[in-house]
N, C-alpha and C positions, 0 to 999 in steps of 0.2 A: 410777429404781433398777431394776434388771434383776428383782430378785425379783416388783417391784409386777408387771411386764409379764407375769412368771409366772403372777402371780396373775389376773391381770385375762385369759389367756389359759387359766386353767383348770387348771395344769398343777403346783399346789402340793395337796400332800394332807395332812390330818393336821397341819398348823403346829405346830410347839411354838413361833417366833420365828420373827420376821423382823426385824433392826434394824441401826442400824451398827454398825459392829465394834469402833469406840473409835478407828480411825482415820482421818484425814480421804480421802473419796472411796471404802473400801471398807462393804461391807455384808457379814452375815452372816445365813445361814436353815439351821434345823432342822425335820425333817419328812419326810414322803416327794415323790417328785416322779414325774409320770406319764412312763412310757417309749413307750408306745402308748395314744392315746386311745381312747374305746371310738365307737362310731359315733353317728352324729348320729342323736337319737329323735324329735324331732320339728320341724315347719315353722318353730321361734324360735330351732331352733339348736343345743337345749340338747341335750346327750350322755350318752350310758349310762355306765355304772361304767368307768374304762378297764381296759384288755386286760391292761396289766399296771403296775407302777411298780418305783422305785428308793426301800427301804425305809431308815429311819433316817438319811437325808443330814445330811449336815455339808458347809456350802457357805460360800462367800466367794466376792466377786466384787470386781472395781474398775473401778468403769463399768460398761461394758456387757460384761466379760468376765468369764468364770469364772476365779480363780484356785486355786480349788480346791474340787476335789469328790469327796467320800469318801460310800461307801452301800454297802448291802447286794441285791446282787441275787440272785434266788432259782435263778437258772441262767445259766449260763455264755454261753448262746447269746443272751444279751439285751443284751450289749456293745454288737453293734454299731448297734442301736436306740437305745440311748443315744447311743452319737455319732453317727447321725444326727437324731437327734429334738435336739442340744441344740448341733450343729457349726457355728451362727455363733456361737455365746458361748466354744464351748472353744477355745483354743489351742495350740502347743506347749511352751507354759511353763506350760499349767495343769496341777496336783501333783492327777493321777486316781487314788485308790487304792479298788478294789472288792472288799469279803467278800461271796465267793459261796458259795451254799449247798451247789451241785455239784460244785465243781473238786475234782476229788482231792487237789491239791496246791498250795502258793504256785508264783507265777511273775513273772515283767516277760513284758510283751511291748510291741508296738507296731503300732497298726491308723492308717490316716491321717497317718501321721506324730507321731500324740500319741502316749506313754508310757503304760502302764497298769501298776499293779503289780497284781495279784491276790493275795488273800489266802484261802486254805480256811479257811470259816467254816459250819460245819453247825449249828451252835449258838451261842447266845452274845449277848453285844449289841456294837454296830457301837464304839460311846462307849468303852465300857469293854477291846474286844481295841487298840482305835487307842490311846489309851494307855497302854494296856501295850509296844503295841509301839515307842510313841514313848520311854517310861521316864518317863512324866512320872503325879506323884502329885496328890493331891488339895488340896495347899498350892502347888505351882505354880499353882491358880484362884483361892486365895484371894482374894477382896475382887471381882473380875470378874463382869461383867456375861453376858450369856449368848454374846453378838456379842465380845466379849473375848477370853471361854474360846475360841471359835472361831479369833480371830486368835492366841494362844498357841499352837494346834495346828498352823496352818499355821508359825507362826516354826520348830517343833520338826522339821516335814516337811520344812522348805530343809535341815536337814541330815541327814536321817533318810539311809542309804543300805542299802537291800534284799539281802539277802543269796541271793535266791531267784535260781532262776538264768531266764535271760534263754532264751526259748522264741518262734521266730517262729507265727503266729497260729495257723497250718494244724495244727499241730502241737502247740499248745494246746488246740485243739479236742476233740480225742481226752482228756483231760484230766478227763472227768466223770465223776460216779459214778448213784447212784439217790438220793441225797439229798432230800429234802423242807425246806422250813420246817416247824419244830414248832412249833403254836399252845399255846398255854396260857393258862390262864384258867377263869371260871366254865363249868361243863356246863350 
C-alpha cells in the first residue's frame, strides 16, 4: 500500500488514518504529508523536523498511484515541491485540489502536465471548505468509515467542475498575498 511506503519512508505526519477506502484495491489517508524533508541529524539516518509539509491531506490512492490529493499548503510557492517530492505516485488523472494560505485568489492551472485547482484559503479547515465546495452535507457520510467518507469525496470531485478561471503557472505566481496560517489554541 503506497501510504505504508509513505510511512515507512517518513513522510506521513500527524495520521489521523490510514485504511482502505471501502473499495477493493484503493486506500485512503488523513494527516499531513511532508513536502521537504528536513536534513539528516545524525550517522543512523534519522532527520530533523521537515522544512515544510502539506497540511490536513485527504488522500486516495489505487496501487501505487495517487488518485487524489487535496491539502492545504501555507504558500503558493510550495506547489512545485509537491510534485516533485511525490511525481512518481501522481498522475494526470490524479484529482489535485490545494487551499493555499497566500493565493489571493482561486484558479486551475497546470505544471507537469497534471491539473491543479487552487483554492484561496487564509483561514478555515481543509474538510469542511472541500465540502462545501463539493455541496455535500453531513448525512451524505452517514454510516462510513473514515476511508469511505474519503472515497465519497473523490466520487463527488469526478464531477465537481471549477468555476475559477484557468491561469498559466507564470502568471499565478504573481497571485500571493502576505497571508500567514493562523495558529490557535492554548497560550
Amino acid at each position: 500500500m503506497i501510504f505504508d511506503t509513505f510511512e515507512k519512508d517518513g513522510l506521513l505526519l500527524n495520521t489521523n488514518f490510514k485504511e482502505s477506502a471501502g473499495k477493493p484495491g484503493y486506500s485512503a489517508y488523513r494527516g499531513d504529508l511532508v513536502l521537504v524533508e528536513g536534513e539528516v541529524a545524525d550517522a543512523a539516518g534519522r532527520r530533523k523536523p521537515p522544512v515544510s509539509a502539506m497540511r490536513q491531506v485527504v488522500a486516495l490512492a489505487n496501487g501505487e498511484k495517487l488518485t487524489l490529493l487535496i491539502g492545504s499548503l501555507d504558500e503558493l510557492a510550495e506547489l512545485p515541491a509537491l510534485l516533485e517530492m511525490y511525481a512518481a505516485y501522481i498522475t494526470p488523472e490524479t484529482r489535485l485540489m490545494l487551499f493555499v494560505i497566500d493565493a489571493a485568489k482561486s484558479f486551475q492551472t497546470c505544471m507537469a502536465g497534471i491539473p491543479v485547482e487552487v483554492v484561496s484559503l487564509p483561514e478555515g479547515a481543509v474538510w469542511t471548505e472541500l465540502c462545501d465546495t463539493l455541496g455535500l452535507e453531513k448525512g451524505d457520510f452517514k454510516g462510513q468509515s473514515g476511508g469511505e467518507k474519503v472515497m465519497t469525496i473523490y466520487s463527488a470531485l469526478l464531477d465537481h467542475r471549477s468555476k475559477a478561471p484557468e491561469l498559466a503557472w507564470e502568471e499565478a505566481q504573481g497571485l500571493v498575498t502576505d497571508a500567514k496560517r493562523q495558529i490557535h489554541g492554548a497560550i
